[in-house]
Structures are given as structure tokens and as C-alpha cells.
Steps between C-alpha positions, in 0.01 A plus 500: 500500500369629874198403634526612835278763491198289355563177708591694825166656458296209420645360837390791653180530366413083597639620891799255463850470618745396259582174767106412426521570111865331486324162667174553247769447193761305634791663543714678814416802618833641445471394099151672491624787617778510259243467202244790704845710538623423129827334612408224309327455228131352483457194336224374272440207731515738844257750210229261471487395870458879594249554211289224656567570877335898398277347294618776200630481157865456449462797230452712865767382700755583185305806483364478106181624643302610844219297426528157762262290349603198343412292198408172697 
């Protein structure tokens, strides 16, 4: 499944690079931008870190729904 679209834009919308956002989870640049790009797929691991670095439900990032609030 792609999420490009909705993690690209939640790195937009927080002003980051993917460099800045690949450091925030721990991983190389070149793998995030694999995942942001689709080339590889996004783990649930690599899921949660993103869900927490936005701050948003996983449910939004595997687009299930456009609400971002989470259950915390």
C-alpha cells in the first residue's frame, strides 16, 4: 500500500526535509525516501515512529480516515 501522498504531505505541512524526518526516526535518508516514494514498503515499526513524530493516528497515515487525532 502507498503512502506517499499522506506522509510526503505531513512532511510538508511540519516544514521538514526528509534528511531531518529520516534522523527524527532513525533511518537513512535514502530508505525514507524509498518508503515517501513507495519503493519500499512501510513498516509497522517505521508506522508507529511516523505516527508519533506527526503526532497523528496511524488510522491517517494508512488513510482509514482524515481525522489526525489520536486515541492517546
Amino acid at each position: 500500500m502507498r503512502m506517499d501522498n499522506r506522509i510526503r504531505d505531513l512532511r510538508e505541512d511540519n516544514d521538514l526535509t526528509q534528511q531531518q524526518v529520516a534522523d527524527k526516526i532513525g533511518i537513512t535518508q535514502r530508505k525514507y525516501s524509498y518508503i515517501e516514494t513507495g519503493t519500499q514498503p512501510l513498516t509497522d515499526e517505521i508506522l508507529v515512529k511516523l505516527a508519533n513524530l506527526y503526532k497523528v493516528s496511524i488510522d491517517y497515515i494508512l488513510k482509514q480516515t482524515n481525522n489526525k487525532k489520536r486515541n492517546d
